[in-house]
MARBA-3410 file (N, C-alpha, C, O; in Angstrom, 1 decimal):
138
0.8,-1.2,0.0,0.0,0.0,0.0,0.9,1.3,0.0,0.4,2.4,-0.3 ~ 2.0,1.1,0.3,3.1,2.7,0.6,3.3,2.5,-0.7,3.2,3.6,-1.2 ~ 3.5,1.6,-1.8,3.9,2.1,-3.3,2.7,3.3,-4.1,3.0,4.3,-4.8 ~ 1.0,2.5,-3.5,0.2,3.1,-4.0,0.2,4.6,-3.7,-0.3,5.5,-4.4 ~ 0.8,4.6,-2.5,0.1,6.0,-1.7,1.5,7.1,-2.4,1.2,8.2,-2.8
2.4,6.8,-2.3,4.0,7.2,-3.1,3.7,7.7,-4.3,4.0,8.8,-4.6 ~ 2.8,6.7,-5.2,2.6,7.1,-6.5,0.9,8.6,-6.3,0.5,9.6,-6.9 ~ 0.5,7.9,-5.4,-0.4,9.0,-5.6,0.2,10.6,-5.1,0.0,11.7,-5.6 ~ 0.9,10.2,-3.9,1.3,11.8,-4.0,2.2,12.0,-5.0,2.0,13.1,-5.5 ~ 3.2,11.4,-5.6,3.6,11.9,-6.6,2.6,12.4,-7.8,3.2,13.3,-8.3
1.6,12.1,-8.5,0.7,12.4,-9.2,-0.1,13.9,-8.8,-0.3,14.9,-9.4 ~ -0.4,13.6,-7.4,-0.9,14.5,-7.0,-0.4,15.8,-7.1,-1.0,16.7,-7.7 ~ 1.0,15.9,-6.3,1.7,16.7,-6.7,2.4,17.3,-7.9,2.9,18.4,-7.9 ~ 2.4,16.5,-8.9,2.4,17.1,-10.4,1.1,18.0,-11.2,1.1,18.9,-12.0 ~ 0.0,17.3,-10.6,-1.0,17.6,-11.4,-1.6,19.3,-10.2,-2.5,20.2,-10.3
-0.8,19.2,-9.4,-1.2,20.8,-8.5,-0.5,21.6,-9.5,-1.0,22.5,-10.1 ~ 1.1,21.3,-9.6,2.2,22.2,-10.9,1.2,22.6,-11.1,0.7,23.4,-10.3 ~ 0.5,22.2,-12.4,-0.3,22.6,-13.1,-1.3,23.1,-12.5,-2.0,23.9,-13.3 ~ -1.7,23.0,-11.5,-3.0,23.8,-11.6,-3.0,25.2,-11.0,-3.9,26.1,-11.0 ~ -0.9,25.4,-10.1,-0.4,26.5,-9.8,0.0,27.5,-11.1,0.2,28.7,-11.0
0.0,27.0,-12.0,0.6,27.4,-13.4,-0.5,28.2,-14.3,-0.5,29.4,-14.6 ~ -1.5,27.1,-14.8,-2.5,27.3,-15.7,-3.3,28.7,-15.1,-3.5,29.5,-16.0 ~ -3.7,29.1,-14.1,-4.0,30.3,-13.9,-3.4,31.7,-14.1,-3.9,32.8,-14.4 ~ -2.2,31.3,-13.7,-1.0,32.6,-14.1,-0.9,32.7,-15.6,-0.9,33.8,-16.0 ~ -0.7,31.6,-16.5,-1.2,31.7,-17.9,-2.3,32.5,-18.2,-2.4,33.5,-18.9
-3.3,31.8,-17.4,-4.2,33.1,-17.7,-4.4,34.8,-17.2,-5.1,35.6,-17.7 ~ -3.6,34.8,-16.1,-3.4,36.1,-15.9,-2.8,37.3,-17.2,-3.2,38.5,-17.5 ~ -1.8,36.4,-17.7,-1.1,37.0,-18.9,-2.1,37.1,-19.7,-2.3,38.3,-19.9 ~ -2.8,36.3,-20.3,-3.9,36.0,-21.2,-4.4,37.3,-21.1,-4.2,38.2,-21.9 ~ -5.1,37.4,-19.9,-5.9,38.6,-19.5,-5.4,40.2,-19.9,-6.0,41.2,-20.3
-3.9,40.0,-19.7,-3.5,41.5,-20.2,-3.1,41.5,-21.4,-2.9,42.6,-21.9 ~ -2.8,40.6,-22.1,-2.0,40.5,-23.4,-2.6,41.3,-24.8,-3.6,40.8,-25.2 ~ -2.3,42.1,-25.3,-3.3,42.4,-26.4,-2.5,42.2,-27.5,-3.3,42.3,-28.5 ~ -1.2,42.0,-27.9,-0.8,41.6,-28.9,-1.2,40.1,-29.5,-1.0,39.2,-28.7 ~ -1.9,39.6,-30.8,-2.3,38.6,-31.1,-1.2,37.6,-31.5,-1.7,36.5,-31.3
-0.3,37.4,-31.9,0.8,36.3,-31.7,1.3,36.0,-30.3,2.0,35.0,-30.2 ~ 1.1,36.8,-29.3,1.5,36.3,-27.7,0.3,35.6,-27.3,0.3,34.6,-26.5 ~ -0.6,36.1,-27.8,-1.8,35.6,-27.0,-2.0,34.1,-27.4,-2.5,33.3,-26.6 ~ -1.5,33.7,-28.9,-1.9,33.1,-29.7,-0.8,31.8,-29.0,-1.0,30.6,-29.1 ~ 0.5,32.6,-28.2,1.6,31.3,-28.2,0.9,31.1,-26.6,0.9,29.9,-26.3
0.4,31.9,-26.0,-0.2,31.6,-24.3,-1.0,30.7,-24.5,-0.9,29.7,-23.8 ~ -2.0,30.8,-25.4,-3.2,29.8,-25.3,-2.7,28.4,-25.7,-3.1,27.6,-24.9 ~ -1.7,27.8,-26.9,-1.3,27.2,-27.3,-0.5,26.5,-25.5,-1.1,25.5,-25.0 ~ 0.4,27.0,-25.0,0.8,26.7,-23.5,-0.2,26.3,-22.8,0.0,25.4,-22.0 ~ -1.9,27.1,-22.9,-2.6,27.0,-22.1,-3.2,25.3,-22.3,-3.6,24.5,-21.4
-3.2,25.3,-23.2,-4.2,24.3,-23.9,-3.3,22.8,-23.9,-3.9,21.8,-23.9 ~ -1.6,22.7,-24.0,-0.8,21.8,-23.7,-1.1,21.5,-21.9,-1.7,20.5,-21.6 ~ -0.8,22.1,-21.3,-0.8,22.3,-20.1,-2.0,21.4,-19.7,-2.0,20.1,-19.5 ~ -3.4,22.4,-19.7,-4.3,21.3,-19.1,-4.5,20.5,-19.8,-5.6,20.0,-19.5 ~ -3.7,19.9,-21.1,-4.5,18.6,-21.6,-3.4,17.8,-20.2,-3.8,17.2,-19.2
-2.2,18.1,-20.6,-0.9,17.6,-19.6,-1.7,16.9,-17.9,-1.9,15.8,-17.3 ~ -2.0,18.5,-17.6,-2.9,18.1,-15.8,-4.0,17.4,-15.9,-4.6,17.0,-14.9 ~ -4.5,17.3,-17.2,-5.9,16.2,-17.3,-5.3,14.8,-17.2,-6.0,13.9,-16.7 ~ -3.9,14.4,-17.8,-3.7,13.2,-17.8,-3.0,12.9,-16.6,-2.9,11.7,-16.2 ~ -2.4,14.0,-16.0,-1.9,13.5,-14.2,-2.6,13.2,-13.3,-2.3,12.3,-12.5
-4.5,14.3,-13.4,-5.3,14.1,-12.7,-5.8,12.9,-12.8,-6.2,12.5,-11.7 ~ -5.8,11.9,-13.7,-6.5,10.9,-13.7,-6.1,9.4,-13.0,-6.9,8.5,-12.6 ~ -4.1,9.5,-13.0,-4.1,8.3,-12.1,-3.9,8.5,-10.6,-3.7,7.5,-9.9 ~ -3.8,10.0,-10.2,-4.1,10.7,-9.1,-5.5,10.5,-8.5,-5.8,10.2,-7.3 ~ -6.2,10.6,-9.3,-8.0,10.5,-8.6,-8.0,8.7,-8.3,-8.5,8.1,-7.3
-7.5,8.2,-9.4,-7.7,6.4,-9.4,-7.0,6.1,-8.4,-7.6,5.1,-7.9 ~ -5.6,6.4,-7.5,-4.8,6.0,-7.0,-5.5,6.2,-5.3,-5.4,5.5,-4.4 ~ -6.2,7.5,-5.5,-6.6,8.0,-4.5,-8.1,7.2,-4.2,-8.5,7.2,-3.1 ~ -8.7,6.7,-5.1,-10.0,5.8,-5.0,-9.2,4.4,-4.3,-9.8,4.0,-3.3 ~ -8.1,3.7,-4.5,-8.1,3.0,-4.4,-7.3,2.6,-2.9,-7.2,1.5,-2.4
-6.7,4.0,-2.4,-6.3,4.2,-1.1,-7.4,4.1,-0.1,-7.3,3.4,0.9 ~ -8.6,5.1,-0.6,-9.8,5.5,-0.2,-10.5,3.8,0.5,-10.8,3.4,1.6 ~ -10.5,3.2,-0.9,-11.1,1.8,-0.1,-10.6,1.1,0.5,-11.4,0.3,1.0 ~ -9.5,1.0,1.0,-8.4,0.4,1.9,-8.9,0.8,3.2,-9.5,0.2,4.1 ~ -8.7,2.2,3.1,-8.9,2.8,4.7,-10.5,3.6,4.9,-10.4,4.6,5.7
-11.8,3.3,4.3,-12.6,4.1,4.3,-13.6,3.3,5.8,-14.3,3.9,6.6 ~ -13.4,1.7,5.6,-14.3,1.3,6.8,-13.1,1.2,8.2,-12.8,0.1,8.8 ~ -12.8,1.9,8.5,-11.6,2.2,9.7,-12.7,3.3,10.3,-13.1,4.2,9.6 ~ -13.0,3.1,11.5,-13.3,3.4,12.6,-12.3,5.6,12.8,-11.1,5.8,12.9 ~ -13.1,6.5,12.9,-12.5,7.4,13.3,-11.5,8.4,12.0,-10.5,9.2,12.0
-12.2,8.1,11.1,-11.9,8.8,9.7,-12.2,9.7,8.9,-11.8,9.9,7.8 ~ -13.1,10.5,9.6,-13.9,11.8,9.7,-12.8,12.5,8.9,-13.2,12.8,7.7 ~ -11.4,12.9,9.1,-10.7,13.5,8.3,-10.5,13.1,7.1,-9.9,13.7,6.2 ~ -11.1,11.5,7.0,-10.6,11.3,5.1,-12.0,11.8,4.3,-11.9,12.2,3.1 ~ -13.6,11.6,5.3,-14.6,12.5,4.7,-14.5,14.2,4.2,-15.2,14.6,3.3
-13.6,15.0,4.9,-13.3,16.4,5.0,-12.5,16.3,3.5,-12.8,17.0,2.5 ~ -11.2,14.9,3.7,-10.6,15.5,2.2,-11.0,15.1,1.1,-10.4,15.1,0.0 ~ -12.3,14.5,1.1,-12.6,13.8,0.1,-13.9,14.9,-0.7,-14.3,14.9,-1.9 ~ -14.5,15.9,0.5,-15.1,16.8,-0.1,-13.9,18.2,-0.8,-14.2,19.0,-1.7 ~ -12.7,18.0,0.0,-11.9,19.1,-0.4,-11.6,18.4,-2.1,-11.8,19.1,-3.1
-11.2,17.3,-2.2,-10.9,16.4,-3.6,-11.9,16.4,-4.6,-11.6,16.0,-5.7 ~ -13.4,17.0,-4.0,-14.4,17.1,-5.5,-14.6,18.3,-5.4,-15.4,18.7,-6.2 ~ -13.6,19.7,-4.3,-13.8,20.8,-5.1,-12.5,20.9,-5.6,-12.5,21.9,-6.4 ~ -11.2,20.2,-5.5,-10.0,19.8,-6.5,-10.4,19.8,-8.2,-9.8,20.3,-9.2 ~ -11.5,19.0,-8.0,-11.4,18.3,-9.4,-12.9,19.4,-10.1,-13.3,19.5,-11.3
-13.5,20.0,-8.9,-14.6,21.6,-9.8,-13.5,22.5,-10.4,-13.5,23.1,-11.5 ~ -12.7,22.4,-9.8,-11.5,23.4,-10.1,-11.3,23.4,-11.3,-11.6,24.2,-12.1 ~ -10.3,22.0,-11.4,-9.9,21.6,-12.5,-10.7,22.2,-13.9,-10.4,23.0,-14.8 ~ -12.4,21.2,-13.1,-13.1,21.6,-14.5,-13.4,23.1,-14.8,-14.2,23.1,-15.7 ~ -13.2,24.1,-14.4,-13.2,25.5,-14.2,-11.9,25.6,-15.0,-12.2,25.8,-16.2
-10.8,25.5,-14.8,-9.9,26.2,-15.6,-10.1,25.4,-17.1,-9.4,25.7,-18.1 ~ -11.0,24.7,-17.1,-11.2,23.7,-18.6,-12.0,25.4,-19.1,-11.5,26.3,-19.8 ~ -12.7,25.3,-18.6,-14.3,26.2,-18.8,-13.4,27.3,-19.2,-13.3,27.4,-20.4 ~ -12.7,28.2,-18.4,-12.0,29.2,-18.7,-11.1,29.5,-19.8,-11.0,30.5,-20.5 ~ -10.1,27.9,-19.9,-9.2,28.0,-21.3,-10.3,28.4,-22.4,-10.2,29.5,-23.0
-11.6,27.3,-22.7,-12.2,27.7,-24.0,-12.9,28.7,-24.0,-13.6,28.8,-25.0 ~ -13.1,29.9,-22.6,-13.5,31.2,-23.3,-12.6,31.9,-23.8,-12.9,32.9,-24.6 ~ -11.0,31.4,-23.4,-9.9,32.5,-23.5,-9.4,31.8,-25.4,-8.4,32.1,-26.1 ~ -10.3,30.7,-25.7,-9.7,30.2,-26.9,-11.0,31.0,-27.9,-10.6,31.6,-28.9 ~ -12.1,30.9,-27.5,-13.5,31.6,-28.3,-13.1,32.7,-28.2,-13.6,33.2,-29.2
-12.5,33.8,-27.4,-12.3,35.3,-27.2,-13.6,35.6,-26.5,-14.3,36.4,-27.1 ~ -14.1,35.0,-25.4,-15.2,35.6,-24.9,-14.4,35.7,-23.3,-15.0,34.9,-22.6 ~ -13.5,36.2,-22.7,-13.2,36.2,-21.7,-13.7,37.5,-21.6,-13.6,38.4,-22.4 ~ -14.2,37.6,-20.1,-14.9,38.9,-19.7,-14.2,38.9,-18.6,-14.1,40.0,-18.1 ~ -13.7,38.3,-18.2,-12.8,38.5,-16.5,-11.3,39.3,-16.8,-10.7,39.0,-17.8
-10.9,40.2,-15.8,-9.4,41.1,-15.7,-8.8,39.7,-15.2,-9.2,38.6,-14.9 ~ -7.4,40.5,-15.4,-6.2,39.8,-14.9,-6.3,40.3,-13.1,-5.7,39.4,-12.5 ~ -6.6,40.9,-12.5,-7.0,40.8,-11.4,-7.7,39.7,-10.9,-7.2,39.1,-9.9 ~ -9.2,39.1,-11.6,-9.7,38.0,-11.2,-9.0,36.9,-11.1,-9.3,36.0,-10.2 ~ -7.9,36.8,-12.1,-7.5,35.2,-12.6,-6.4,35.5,-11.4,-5.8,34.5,-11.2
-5.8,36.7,-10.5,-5.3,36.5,-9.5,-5.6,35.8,-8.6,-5.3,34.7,-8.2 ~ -6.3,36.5,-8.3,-7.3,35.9,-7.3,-7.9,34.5,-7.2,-8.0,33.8,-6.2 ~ -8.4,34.1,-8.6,-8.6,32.9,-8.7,-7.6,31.7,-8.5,-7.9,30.6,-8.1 ~ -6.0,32.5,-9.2,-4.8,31.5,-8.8,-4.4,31.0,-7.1,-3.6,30.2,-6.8 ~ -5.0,31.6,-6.4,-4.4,31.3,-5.0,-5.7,30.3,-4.3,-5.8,30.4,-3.1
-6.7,29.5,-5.1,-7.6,28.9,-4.7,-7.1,27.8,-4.4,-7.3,27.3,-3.3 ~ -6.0,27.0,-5.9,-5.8,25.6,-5.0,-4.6,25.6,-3.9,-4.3,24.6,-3.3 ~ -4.0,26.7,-3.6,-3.5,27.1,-2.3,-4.0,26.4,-1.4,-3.7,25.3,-1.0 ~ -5.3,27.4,-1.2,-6.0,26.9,-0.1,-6.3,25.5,0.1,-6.1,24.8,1.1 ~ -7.1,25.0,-1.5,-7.2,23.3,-1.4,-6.2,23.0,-0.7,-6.3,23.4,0.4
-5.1,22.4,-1.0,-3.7,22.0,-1.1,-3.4,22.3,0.1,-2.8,21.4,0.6 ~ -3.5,23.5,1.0,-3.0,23.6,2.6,-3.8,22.7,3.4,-3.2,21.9,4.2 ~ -5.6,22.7,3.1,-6.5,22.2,3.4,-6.3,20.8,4.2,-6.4,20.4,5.3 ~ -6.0,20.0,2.4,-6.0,18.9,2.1,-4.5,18.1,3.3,-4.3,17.3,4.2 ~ -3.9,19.0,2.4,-2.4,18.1,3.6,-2.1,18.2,5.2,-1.3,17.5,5.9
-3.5,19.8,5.9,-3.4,19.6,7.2,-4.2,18.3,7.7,-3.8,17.8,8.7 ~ -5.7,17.7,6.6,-6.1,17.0,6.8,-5.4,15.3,7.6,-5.6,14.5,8.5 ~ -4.6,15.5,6.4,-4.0,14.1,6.1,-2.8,13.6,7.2,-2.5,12.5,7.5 ~ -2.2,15.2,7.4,-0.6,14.6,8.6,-1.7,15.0,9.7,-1.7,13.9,10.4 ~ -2.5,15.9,10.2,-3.0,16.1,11.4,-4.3,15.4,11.6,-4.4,15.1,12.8
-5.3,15.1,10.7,-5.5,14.2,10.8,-6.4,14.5,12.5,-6.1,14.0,13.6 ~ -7.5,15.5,12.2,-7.7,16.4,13.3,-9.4,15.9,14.0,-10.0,16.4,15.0 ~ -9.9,14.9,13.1,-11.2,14.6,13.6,-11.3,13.4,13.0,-12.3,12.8,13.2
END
């Protein structure tokens, strides 16, 4: 079970890269008004989360399969906490999908202030998640 759990934080941990990354792409996005920069951002943008789509996926499987090992254990209230923080992980995800294809249609109405703001969200997941897991508090 430590190989499984090894590989999942490793997954996990790659596929956050990206999800600390793909927003600050879009912050640029947001200010860019030259059409060949914009044109090489989206092209990054669009590598990128195909990239964190394919990390997320044996990250979520790895983590399903941890999940069932330790879900009927007595006193696990903290693995319910990270498991609701892990389906707004993966809202997220599908948000920055949602966002690349407005910033690919040219219908983005949000500033580069927003996509600030919106970059420090999986922060919070991610602090969330790991106080859950070492502390391990309910």
């Amino acid at each position: 079970m430590l190989w499984i759990k090894a590989f999942h934080i490793l997954f996990v941990t790659s596929w956050f890269a990206g999800l600390f990354y793909l927003p600050r792409i879009f912050v640029n996005l947001a200010q860019e008004t030259d059409a060949t920069a914009k044109a090489r951002l989206l092209l990054m943008a669009r590598k990128l989360f195909r990239f964190m789509t394919i990390l997320a996926i044996p990250a979520v499987l790895l983590g399903i399969w941890l999940w069932m090992a330790y879900w009927m254990i007595p006193g696990q209230g903290w693995l319910h906490a990270k498991l609701l923080f892990v389906l707004l992980i993966i809202g997220y995800h599908h948000a920055c999908g949602i966002l690349l294809r407005k910033f690919e249609q040219g219908r983005n109405t949000r500033s580069h202030v927003f996509y600030r703001w919106f970059n420090e969200v999986p922060v919070v997941f991610l602090l969330a998640v790991v106080i859950l897991v070492v502390v391990k508090p309910f």
